[in-house]
C-alpha positions as CSV (number, residue, x, y, z in Angstrom):
1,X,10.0,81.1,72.2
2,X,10.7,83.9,70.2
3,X,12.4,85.8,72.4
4,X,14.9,82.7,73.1
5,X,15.3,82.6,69.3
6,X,16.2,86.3,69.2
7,X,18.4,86.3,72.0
8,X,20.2,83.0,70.8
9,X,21.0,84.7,67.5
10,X,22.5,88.1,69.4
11,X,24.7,85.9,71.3
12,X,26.1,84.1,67.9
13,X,26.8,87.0,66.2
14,X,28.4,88.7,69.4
15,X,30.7,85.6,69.0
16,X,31.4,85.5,65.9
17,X,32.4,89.4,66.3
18,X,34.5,87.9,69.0
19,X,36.4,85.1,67.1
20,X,36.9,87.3,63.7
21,X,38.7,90.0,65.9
22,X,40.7,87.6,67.6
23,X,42.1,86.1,64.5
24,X,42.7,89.4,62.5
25,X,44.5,90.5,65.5
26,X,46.6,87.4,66.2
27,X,47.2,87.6,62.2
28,X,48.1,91.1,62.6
29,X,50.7,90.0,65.5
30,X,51.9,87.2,62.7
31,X,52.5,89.9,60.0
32,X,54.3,92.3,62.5
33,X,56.4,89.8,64.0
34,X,57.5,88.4,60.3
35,X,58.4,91.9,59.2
36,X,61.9,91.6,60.6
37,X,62.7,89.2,58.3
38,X,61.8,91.6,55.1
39,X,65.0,94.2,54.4
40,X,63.8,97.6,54.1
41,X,65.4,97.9,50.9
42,X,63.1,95.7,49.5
43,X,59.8,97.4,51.5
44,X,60.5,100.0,53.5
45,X,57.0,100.6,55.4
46,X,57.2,97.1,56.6
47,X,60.2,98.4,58.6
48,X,57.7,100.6,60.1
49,X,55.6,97.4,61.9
50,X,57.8,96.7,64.0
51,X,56.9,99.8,66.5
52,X,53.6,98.3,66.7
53,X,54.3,94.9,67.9
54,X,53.9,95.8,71.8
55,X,50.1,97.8,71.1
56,X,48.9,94.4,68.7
57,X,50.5,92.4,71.7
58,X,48.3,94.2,73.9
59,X,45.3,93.8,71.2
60,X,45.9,90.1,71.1
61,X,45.9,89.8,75.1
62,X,42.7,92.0,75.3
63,X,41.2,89.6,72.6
64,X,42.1,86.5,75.1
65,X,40.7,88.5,77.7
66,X,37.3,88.7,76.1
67,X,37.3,85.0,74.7
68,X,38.0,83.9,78.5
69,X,34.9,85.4,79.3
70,X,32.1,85.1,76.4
71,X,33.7,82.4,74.0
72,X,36.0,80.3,75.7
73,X,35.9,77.1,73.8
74,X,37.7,79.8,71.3
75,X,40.2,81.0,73.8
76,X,42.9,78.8,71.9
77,X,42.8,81.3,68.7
78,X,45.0,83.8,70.8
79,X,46.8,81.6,72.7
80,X,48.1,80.0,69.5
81,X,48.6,83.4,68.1
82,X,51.2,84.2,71.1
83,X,52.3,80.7,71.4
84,X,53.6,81.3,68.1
85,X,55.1,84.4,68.5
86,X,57.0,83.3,71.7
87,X,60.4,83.9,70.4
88,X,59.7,87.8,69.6
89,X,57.5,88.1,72.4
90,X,60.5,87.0,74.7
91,X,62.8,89.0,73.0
92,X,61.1,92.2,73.2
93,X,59.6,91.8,76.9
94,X,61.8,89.2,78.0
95,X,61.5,87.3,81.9
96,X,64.4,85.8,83.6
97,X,65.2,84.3,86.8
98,X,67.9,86.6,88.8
99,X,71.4,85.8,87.5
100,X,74.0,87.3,89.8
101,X,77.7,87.8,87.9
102,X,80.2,85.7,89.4
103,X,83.8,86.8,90.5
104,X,86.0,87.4,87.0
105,X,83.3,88.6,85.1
106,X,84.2,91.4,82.6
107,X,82.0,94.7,82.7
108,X,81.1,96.2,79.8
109,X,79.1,99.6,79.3
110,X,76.9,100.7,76.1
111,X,75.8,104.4,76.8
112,X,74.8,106.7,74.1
113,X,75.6,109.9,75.7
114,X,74.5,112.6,73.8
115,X,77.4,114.7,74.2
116,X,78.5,113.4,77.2
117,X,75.1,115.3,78.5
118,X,75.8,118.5,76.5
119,X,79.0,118.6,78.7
120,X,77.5,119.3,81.8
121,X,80.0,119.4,85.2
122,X,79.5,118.9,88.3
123,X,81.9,119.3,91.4
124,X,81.6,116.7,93.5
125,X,84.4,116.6,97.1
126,X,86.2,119.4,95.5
127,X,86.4,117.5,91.9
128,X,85.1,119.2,89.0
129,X,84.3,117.0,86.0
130,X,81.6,116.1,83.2
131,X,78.8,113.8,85.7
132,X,78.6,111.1,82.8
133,X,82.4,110.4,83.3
134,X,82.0,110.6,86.5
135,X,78.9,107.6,87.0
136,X,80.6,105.7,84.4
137,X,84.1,105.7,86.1
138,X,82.4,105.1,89.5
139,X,80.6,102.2,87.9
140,X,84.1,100.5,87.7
141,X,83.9,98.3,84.2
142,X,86.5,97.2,82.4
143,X,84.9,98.4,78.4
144,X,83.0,101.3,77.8
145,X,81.4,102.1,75.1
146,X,80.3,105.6,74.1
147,X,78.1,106.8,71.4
148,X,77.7,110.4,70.2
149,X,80.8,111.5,72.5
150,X,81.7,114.5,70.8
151,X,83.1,117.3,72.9
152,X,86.2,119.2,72.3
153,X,89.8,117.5,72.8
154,X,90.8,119.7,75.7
155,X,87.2,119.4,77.4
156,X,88.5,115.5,77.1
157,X,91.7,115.6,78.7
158,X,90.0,118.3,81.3
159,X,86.8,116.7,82.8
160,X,86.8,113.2,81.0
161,X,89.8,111.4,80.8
162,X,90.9,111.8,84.3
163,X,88.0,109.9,85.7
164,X,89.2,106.7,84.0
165,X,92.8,106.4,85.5
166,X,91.5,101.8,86.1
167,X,90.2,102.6,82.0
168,X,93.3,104.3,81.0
169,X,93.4,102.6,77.3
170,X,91.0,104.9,74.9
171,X,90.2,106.0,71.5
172,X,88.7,108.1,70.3
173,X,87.1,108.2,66.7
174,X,85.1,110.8,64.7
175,X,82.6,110.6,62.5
176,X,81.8,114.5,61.2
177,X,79.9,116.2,64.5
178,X,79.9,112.7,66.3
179,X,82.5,110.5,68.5
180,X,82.7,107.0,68.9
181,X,84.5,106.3,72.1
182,X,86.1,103.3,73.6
183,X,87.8,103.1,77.6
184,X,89.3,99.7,78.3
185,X,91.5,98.3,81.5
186,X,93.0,96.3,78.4
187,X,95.4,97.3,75.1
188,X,93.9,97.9,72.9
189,X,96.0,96.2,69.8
190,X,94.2,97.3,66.5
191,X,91.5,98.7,65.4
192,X,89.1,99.2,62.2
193,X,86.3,101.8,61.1
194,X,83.9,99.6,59.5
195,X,81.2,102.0,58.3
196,X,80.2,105.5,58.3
197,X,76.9,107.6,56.7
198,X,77.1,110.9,58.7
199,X,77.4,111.1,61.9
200,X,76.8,107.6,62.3
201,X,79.1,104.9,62.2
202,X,80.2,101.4,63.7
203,X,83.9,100.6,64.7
204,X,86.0,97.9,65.6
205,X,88.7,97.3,68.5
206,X,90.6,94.1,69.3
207,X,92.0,94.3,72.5
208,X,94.4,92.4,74.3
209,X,93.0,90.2,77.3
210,X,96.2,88.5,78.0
211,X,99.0,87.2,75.5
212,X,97.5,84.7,73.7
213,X,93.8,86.0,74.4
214,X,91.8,88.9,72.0
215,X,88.3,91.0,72.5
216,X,87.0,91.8,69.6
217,X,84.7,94.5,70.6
218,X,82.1,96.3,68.3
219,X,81.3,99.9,68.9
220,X,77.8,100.8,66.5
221,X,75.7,103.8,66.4
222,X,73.6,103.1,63.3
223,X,71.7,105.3,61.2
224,X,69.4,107.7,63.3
225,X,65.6,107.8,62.6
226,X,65.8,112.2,61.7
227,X,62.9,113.1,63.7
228,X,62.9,116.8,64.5
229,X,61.6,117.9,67.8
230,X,58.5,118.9,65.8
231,X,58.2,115.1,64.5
232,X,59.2,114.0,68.1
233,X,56.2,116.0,69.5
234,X,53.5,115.0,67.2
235,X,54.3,111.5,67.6
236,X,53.7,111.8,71.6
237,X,50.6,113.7,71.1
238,X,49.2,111.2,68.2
239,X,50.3,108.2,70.9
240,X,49.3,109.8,74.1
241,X,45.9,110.8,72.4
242,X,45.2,108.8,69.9
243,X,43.0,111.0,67.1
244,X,41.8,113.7,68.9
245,X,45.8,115.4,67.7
246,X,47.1,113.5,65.0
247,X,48.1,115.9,62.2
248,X,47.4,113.3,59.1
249,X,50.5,115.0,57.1
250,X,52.7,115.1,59.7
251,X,52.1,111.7,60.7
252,X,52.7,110.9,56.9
253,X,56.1,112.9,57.3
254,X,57.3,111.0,60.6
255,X,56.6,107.2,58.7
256,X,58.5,109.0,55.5
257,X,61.4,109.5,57.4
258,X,61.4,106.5,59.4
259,X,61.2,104.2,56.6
260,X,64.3,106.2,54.7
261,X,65.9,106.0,57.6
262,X,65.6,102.4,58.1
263,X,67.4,101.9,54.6
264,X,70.4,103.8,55.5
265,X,70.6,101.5,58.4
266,X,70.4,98.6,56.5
267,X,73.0,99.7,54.4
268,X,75.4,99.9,57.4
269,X,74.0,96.5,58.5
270,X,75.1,95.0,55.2
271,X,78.7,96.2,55.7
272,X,78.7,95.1,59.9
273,X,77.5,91.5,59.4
274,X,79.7,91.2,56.2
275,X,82.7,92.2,58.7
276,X,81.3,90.2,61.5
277,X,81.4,87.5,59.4
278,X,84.8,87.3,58.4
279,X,85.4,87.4,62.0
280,X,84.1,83.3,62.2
281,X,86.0,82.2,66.0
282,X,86.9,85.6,67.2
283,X,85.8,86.4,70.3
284,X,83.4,89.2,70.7
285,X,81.5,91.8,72.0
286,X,79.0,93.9,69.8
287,X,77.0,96.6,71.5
288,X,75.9,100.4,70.7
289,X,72.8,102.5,70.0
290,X,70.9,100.3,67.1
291,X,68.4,103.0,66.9
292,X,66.1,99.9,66.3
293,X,63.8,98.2,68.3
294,X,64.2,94.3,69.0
295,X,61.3,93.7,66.4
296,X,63.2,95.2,63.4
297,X,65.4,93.6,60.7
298,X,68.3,95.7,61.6
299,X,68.4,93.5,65.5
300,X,67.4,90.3,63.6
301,X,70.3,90.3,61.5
302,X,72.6,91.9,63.7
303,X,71.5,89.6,67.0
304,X,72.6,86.6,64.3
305,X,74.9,83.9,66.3
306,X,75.3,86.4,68.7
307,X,73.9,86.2,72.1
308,X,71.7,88.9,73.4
309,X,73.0,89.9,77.2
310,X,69.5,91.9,78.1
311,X,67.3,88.9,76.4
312,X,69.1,85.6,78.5
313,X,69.8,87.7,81.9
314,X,67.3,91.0,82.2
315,X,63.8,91.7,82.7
316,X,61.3,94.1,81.3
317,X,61.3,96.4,78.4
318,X,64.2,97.7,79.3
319,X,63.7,100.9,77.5
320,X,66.8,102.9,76.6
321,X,65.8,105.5,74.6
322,X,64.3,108.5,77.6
323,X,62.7,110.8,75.8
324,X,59.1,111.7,74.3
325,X,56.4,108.5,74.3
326,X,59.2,106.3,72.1
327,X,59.3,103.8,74.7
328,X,61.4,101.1,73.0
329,X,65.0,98.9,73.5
330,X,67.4,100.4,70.9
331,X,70.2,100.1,73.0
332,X,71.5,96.3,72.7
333,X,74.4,94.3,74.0
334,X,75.6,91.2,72.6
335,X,78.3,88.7,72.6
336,X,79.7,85.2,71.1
337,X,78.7,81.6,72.5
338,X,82.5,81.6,74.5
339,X,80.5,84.1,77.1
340,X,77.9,83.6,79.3
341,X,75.9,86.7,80.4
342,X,75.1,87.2,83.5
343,X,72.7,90.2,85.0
344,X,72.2,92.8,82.2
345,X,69.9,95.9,82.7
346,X,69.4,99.4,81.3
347,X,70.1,101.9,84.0
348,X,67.1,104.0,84.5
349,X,68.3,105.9,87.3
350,X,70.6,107.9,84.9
351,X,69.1,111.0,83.0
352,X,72.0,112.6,82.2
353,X,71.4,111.5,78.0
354,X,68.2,110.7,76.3
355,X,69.5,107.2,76.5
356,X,69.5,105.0,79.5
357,X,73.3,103.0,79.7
358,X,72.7,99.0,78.8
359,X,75.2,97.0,81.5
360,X,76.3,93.7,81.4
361,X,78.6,91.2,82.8
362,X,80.1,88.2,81.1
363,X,81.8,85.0,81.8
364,X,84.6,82.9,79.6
365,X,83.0,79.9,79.0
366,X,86.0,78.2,77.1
């Protein structure tokens, strides 16, 4: 009897051990997934949480797992705790049926290119010319949108520009060592610098779609995080193998600059949805390298009465950013209720950059 009693009481506590870990990790979930609502001006580690939301998802589910198994008249702790977070679990990991584009769909490229690949040629049936021109011209879309397209004017006119004879319309906008570049099969009419802090920046072109008919299309590459190579490094070691090569003061260094970088981005966030707002009715496209994750306040506010192409149509992580164990979405694509999007998806087949391209088509819905 004894021995029942003994055994009885091991069980209980092994559940209770159970349920309190479930409910500090779906609370941790909570707390990550409400960070993006906190401006990092106002607490700047919280802008740090967001990074974590896929390894506490992946806490949570292993929690579930577990309850399944030894407490599962407590199984509904996690699965409120997800049921819950269903909006930013969607948007970070989202699942959708296959959407093919329909005939008259515009194309529209985001590719951070990093220097159009260091400007790197190749020669293909006797035609010399950078190899990031050269997929993004054969890819045939009517917008492209560079990021960090700096190269000299006459390596432009040389082994860039020719590819785009359908994209003939371009501009091309500096912002100190950096470019922000635009190709368009339409005019483009106007066009506005809306911010700058260093080599980052975010600029606006209207183009003309037909007579009566405007694009308003948003070109952003916001505030980088400033991680050295050195900071890039430690941060794959310390995720790859988790305490046995974490450097406690370098790991303090990489969440320092992190978090001050997050502020300068939400200083240029201030400025964009301030413009974007004055903007009520236009039609638009807004797309570039956030240098954010979908769990951040800098895609919560930007994302605002926008729709998110890579969200409605795509599948996956869709992870943008190439390099190091930063496996994360910062690359987004969005666009006003008068388009559908149809089939969006980050082109992992293209290593030319440290940043995958983000493709989508869209439909005029009135």
């Amino acid at each position: 009897m004894a021995r029942k009693t003994q055994k009885g009481k091991g069980t209980s506590t092994f559940a209770k051990i159970i349920i309190g870990a479930s409910w500090t990790s779906v609370l941790l979930l909570w707390t990550c997934a409400a960070s993006v609502m906190v401006n990092p001006t106002h607490f700047r580690l919280l802008s740090i949480l967001g990074l974590a939301f896929p390894f506490l998802l992946a806490g949570t589910l292993f929690m579930a797992f577990l309850s399944l198994i030894f407490t599962p008249r407590k199984l509904w702790i996690t699965l409120l705790g997800m049921l819950v977070c269903i909006v930013p679990i969607r948007t970070y990991f989202p699942l959708n049926l296959s959407s093919p584009a329909p005939k008259g769909c515009l194309k529209v490229i985001s590719y951070n290119t990093a220097g159009w690949g260091c400007a790197i040629n190749d020669t293909v049936n006797g035609i010399t010319g950078n190899r990031i021109a050269r997929y993004l011209a054969n890819q045939n879309p009517d917008i492209v949108c560079v990021q960090e397209g700096f190269a000299l004017d006459d390596y432009y006119e040389k082994y860039i520009y020719p590819f785009f004879r359908e994209q003939r319309h371009h501009q091309e906008d500096t912002f100190n060592d950096s470019k922000l570049v635009l190709f368009s099969k339409y005019p483009i009419v106007r066009s506005e610098r809306i911010c700058q802090i260093g080599n980052n920046g975010t600029m606006a072109y209207w183009l003309k779609l037909s007579d009566k008919d405007t694009l308003l299309v948003i070109n952003n590459h916001l505030h980088s995080m400033g991680l050295t190579q050195d900071d890039r490094e430690e941060f794959h070691n310390s995720v790859r193998e988790p305490g046995e090569n974490t450097n406690e003061k370098a790991a303090r260094t990489i969440i320092s600059k992190i978090s001050r970088a997050s502020i300068g981005r939400a200083a240029m966030v201030d400025t964009i949805t301030a413009f974007i707002a004055q903007q009520k009715g236009q039609s638009m496209i807004v797309c570039g390298d956030f240098n954010d994750s979908p769990i951040s306040n800098t895609y919560h506010r930007m994302s605002k009465g926008l729709r998110d192409a890579y969200v409605r149509t795509g599948n996956g992580l869709g992870r943008s950013f190439n390099r190091d164990a930063i496996i994360v979405r910062i690359d987004h694509l969005f666009c006003s209720d008068d388009w559908r999007p149809f089939s969006a998806y980050i082109d992992n087949r293209v290593t030319f950059s440290d940043h995958y391209p983000i493709i989508g088509y869209f439909k005029r819905e009135r």
